[in-house]
C-alpha positions as MATLAB code, in Angstrom:
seq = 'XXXXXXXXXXXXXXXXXXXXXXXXXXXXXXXXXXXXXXXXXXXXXXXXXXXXXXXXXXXXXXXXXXXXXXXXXXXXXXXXXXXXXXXXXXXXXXXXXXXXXXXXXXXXXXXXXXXXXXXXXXXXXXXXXXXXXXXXXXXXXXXXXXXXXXXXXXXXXXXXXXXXXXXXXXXXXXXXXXXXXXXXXXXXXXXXXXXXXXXXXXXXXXXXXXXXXXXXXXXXXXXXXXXXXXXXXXXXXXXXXXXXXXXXXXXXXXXXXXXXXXXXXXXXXXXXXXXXXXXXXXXXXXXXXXXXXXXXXXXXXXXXXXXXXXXXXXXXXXXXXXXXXXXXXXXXXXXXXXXXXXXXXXXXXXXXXXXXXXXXXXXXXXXXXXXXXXXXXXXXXXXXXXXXXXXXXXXXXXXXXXXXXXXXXX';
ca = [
       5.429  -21.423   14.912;
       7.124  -18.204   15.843;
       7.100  -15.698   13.191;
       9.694  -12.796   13.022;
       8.273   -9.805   10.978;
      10.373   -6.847   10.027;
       8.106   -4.144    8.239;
       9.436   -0.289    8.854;
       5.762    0.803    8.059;
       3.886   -1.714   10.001;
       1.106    0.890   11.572;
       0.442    0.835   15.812;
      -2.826    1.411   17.308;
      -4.938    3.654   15.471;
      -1.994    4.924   12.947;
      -2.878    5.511    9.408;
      -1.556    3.431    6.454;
      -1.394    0.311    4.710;
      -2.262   -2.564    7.212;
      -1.441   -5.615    5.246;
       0.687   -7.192    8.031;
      -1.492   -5.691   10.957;
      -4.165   -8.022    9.292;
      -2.431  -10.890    8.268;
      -0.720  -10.678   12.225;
      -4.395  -10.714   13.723;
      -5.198  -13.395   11.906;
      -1.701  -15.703   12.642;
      -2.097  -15.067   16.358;
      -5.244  -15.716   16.516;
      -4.724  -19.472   14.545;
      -1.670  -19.862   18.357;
       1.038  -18.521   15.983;
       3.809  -16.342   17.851;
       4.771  -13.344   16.463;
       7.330  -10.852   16.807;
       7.417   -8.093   14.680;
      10.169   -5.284   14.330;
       8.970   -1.579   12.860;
       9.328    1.873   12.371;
       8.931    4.723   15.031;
       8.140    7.411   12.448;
       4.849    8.711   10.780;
       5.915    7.852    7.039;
       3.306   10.775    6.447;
       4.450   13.710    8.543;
       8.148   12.475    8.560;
       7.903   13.001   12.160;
       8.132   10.225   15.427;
       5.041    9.286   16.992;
       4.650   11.063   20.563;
       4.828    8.029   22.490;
       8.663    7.310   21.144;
      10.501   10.151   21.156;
      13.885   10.341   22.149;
      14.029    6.834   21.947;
      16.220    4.435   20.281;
      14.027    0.918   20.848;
      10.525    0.520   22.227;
       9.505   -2.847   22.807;
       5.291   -3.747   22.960;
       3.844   -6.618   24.655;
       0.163   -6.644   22.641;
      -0.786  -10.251   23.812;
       0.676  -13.512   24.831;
       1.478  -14.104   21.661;
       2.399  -10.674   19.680;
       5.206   -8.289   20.169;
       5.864   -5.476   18.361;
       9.450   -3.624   18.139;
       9.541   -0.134   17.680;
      13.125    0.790   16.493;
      14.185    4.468   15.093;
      14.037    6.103   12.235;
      15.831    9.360   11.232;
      13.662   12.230   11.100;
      14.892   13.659    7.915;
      12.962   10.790    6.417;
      10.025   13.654    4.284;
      13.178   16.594    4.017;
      14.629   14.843    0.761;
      16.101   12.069   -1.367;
      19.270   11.780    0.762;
      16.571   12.709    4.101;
      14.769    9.341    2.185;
      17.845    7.052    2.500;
      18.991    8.116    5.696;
      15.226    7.155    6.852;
      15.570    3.390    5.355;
      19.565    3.051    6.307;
      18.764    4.009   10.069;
      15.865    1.973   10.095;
      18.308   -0.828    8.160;
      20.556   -0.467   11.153;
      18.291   -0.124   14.470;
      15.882   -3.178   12.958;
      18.724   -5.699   12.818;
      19.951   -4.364   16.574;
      16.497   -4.768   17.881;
      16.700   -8.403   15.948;
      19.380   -9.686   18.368;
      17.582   -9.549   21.152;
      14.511  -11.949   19.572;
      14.437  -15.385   20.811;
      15.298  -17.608   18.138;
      12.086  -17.195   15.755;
      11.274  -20.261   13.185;
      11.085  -18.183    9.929;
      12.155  -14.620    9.370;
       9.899  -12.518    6.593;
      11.073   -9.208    5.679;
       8.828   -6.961    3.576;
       9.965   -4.195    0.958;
       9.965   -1.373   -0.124;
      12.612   -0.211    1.435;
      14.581   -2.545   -0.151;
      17.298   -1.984    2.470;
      15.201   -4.301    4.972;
      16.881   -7.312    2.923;
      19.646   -6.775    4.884;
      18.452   -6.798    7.661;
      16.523  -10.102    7.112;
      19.876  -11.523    5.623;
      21.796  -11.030    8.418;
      19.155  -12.021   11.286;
      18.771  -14.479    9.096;
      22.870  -16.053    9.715;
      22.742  -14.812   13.354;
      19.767  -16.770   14.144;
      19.336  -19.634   11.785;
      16.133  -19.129   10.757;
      15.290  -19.374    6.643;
      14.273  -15.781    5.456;
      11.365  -15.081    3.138;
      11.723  -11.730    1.269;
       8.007  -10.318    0.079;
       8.446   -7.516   -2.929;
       5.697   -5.337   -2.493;
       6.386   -2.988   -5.001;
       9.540   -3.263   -7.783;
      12.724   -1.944   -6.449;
      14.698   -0.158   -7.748;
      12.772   -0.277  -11.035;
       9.520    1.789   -8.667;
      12.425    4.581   -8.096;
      13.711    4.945  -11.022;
      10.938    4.779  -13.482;
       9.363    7.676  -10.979;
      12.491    9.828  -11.592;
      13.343    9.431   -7.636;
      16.157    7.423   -7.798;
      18.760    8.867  -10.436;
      22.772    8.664   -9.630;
      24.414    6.011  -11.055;
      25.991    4.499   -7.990;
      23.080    4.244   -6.189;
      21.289    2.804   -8.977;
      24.011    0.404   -9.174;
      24.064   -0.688   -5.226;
      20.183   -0.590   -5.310;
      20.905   -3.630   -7.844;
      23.135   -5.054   -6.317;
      21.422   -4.940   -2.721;
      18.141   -6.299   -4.534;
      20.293   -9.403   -5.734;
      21.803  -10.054   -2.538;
      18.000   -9.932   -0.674;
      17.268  -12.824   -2.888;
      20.221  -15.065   -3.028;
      19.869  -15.258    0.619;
      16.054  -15.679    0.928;
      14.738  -19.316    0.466;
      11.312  -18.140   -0.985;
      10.518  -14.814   -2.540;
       6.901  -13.472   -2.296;
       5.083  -11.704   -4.726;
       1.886   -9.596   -4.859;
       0.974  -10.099   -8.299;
       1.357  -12.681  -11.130;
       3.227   -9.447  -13.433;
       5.910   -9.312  -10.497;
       6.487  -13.060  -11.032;
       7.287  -12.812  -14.070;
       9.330  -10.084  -13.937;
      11.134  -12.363  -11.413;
      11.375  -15.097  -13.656;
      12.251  -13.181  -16.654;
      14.260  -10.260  -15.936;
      15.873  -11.517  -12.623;
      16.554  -14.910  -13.212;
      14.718  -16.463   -9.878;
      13.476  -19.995  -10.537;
       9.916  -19.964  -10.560;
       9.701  -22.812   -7.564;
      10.924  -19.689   -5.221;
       8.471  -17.850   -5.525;
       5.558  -17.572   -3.458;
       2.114  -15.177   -4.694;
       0.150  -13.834   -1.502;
      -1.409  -10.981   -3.027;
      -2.668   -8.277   -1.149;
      -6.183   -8.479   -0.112;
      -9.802   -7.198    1.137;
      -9.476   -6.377    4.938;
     -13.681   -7.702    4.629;
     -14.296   -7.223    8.385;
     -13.408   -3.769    8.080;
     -14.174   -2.318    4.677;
     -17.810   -3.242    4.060;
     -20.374   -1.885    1.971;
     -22.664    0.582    4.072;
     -25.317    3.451    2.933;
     -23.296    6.028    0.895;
     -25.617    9.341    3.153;
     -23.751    8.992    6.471;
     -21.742   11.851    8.216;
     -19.052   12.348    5.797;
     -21.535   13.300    3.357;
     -23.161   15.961    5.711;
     -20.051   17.556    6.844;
     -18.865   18.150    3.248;
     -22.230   19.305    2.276;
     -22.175   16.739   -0.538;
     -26.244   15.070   -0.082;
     -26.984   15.859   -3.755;
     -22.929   15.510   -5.244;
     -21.142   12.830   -7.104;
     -18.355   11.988   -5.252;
     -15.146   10.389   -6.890;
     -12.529    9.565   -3.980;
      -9.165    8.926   -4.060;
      -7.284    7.743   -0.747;
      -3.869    7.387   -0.750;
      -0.705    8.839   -0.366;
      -0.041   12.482   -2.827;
       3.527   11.742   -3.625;
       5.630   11.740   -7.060;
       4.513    8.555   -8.184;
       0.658    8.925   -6.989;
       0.351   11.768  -10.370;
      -2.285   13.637   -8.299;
      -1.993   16.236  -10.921;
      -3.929   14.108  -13.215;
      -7.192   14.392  -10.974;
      -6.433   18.383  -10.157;
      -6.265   18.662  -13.766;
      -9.686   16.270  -14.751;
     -11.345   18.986  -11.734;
     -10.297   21.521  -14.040;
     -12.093   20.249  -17.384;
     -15.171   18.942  -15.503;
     -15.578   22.571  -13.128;
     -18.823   23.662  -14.675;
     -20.566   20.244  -13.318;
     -21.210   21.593  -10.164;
     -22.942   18.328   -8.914;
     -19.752   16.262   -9.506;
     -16.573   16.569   -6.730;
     -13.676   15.540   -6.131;
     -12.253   14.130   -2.521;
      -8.562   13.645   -2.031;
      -7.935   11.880    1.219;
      -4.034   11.495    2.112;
      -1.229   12.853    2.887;
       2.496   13.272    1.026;
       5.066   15.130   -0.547;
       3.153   16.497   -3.454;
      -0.379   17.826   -1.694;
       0.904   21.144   -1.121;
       1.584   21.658   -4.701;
      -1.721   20.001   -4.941;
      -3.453   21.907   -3.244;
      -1.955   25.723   -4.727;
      -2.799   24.373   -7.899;
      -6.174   23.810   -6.957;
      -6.612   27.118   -5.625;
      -4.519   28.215   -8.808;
      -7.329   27.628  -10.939;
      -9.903   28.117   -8.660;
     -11.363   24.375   -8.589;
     -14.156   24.241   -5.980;
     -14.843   20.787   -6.577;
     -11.741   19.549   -4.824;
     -11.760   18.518   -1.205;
      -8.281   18.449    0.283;
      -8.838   15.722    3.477;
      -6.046   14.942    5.749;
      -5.096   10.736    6.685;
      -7.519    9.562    8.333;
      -7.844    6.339   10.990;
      -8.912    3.296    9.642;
     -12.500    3.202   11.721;
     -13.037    6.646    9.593;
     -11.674    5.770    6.145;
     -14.276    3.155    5.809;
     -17.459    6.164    6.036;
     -15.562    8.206    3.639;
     -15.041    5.269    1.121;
     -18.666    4.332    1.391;
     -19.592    7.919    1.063;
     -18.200    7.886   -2.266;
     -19.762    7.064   -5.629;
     -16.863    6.080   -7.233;
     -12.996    5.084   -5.596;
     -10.106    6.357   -8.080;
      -6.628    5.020   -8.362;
      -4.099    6.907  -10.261;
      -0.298    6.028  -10.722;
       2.570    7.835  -13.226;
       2.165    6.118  -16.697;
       5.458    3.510  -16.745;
       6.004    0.075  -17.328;
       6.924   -0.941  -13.631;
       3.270    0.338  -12.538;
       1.577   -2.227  -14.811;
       2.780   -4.433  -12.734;
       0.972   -3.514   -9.259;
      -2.589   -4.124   -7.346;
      -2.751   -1.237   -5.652;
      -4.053   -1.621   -1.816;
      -6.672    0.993   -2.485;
      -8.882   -0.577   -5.203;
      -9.508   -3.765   -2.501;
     -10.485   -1.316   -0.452;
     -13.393    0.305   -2.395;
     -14.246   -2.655   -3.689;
     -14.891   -4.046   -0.650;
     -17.070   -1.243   -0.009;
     -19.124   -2.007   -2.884;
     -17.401    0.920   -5.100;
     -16.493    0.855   -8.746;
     -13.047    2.360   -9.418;
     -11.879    4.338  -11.943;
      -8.581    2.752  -13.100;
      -6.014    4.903  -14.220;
      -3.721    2.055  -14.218;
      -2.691   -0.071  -16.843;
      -1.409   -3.506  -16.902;
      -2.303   -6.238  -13.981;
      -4.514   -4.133  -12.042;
      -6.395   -3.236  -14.986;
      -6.728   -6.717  -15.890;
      -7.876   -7.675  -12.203;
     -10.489   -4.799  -11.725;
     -12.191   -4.059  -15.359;
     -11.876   -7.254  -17.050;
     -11.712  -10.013  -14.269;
     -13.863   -8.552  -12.112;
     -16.250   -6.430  -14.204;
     -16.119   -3.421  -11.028;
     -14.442   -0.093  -12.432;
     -13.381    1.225  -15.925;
     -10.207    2.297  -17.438;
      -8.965    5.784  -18.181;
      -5.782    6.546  -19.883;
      -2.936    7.162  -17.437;
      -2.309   10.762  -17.023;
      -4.475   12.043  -19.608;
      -7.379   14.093  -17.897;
      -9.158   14.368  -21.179;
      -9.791   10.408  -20.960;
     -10.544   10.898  -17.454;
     -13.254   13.960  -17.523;
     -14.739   11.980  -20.746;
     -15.012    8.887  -18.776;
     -16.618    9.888  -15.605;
     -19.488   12.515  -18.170;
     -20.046    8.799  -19.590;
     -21.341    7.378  -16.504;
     -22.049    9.491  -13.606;
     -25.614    9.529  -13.967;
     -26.377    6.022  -14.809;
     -27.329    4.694  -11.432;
     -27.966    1.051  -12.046;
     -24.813    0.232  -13.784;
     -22.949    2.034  -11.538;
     -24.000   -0.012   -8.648;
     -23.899   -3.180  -10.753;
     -20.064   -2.686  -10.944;
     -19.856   -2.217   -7.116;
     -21.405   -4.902   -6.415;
     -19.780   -6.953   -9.336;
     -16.028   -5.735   -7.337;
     -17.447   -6.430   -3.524;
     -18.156  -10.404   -4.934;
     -14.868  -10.789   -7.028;
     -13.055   -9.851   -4.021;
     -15.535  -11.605   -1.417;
     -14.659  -14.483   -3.700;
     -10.735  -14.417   -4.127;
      -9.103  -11.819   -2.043;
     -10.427  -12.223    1.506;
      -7.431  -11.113    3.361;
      -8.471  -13.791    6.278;
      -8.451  -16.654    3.539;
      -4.702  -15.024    2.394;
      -3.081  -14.766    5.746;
      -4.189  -18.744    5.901;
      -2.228  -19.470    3.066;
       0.665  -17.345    3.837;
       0.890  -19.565    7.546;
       0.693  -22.773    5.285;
       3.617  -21.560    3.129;
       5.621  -20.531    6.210;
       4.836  -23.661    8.081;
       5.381  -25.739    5.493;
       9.114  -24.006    4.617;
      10.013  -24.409    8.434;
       9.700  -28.266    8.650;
      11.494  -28.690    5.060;
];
């Protein structure tokens, strides 16, 4: 089966990021699937190209006999604001489905989102090659950019709608991360449920596992005797950073428990001068890091963190950073409500709630339990066997190939 990807932040060699599809892409080549996969030249972080493709329109990457990977370009004004934003996801919109033409005929096309502009680029491969088109939702557009307060003039609210309903008239199966997206789906959008696919995201378990929490990261940070809470992720608008900066504040005089912000984004600036703002010298600003280093600083942690703004759309979400600690063996403190609340705290018995954005909750939650040892560790290790259990990412990219394989002989 050949398999034609188009994900604008699927990551290269060593880039930092999400790396769903990198994953799932190892694993379909290496079952003798072909795959072709159309991206993004720019760091989604920085806002800038990588190195290797500037001043270029197309770059086109034989990995292996049976992977290639299409760089096409992205406006640089992607991190300079909203309309910077659209430009970066129209130009990408319009370079991906250039760089599509030239792809031999592929069996099935799958286009991921956000942005939600890569439906149309899946739509129209999709009539120019005659290939059925599989549209994954990985987070709910536009209802993500609104709720957030990015997205706010009417007409673009209104084509975001309408550009959302044309992605899935044309796609023959619709792929969801979570069983709240379905529903919304269902409910709200009027998709029959038998269109709907749910590959969720997933432990990457051959990268992230659970290692001694002393290792380097812990040395260079001076933090042998600390409790470290660790949040990595991006620090944009919808991340509510502020929230943690703000639980530093209350929870300052503990000088044995710390703070470590690992990303990159819009927001860490402001982060950051508010940090210094109120003099917090239990936060530790930490630029993105490569994968091969993530996974010292997530085991160096006591507890991972995962914070989003407090709407409706975010209860319906699995964020890709609380597989990721608890694949480490890491509890998490949740301060999301809704599905991934459901999946971490009650279901798997591995982190514990705290109210979204209020740092009172928060600095309340993490006095509660910081220094009791045993049950924090029983919670890590609770998290590393729920997702052992039911979200190897190996075991997911399986069932994804049966789906597709199954769709391309009906």
């Amino acid at each position: 089966m050949h398999i034609m990807v188009v994900h604008q932040y699927y990551l290269g060699d060593q880039q930092i990021g999400g790396s769903r599809f990198n994953q799932f892409v190892k694993y379909w080549t290496d079952m003798g699937h072909k795959v072709t996969v159309i991206a993004g030249m720019l760091n989604s972080k920085t806002g800038k190209k990588y190195p290797e493709y500037q001043g270029k329109l197309f770059k086109k990457e034989e990995k292996s006999d049976l992977l290639t990977v299409i760089r096409a370009h992205v406006s640089q004004s992607y991190n300079k604001s909203f309309l910077g934003r659209l430009l970066g996801y129209f130009s990408f919109t319009f370079f991906s489905t250039l760089a599509s033409i030239s792809v031999k005929k592929p069996d099935v096309i799958l286009v991921t989102s956000p942005p939600l502009s890569v439906g149309m680029t899946g739509v129209i491969s999709s009539k120019i090659k005659g290939a059925p088109l599989v549209f994954e939702v990985r987070d709910l557009w536009p209802e993500s950019a609104i709720d957030t307060g990015v997205l706010t003039n009417k007409y673009l609210i209104k084509f975001s709608y309408w550009l959302e309903k044309f992605s899935y008239k044309h796609a023959k199966k619709i792929n969801v991360l979570t069983p709240a997206f379905e529903k919304k789906l269902v409910e709200n959008k009027e998709i029959a449920s038998e269109d709907i696919w749910m590959v969720p995201n997933g432990a990457d378990l051959d990268i992230f596992q659970p290692k001694d929490k002393n290792n380097w990261v812990r040395d260079k940070y001076n933090l042998q005797d600390k409790f470290v809470i660790t949040y990595i992720g991006a620090h944009g608008l919808a991340n509510n950073l502020i929230t943690l900066i703000n639980t530093a504040k209350k929870l300052k005089s503990y000088k044995d428990i710390v703070f470590m912000l690992i990303g990159g984004g819009m927001q860490k600036e402001m982060l950051k001068n508010k940090a210094e703002e109120y003099n917090l010298s239990n936060v530790i600003f930490v630029e993105p890091q490569p994968k091969k280093d993530i996974v010292d600083y997530c085991n160096a942690a006591d507890m991972g963190t995962a914070v989003l703004q407090k709407n409706d759309t975010f209860k319906t979400v699995y964020p890709n950073k609380v597989f990721d600690y608890m694949s480490c063996a890491r509890p998490v403190l949740l301060a999301i409500d809704g599905a991934a609340r459901e999946l971490v705290v009650d279901k798997a018995e591995a982190g514990i709630f705290v109210e979204p954005e209020n740092p009172d909750d928060f600095a309340r939650k993490i006095l509660n339990i910081y220094q009791e040892k045993d049950t924090i560790e029983k919670m890590g290790q609770q998290g590393y066997e729920y997702v052992k259990d039911h979200f190897s990412r190996e075991s997911l990219a399986e069932k994804y190939a049966s789906k597709l394989i199954k769709l391309v002989k009906s």
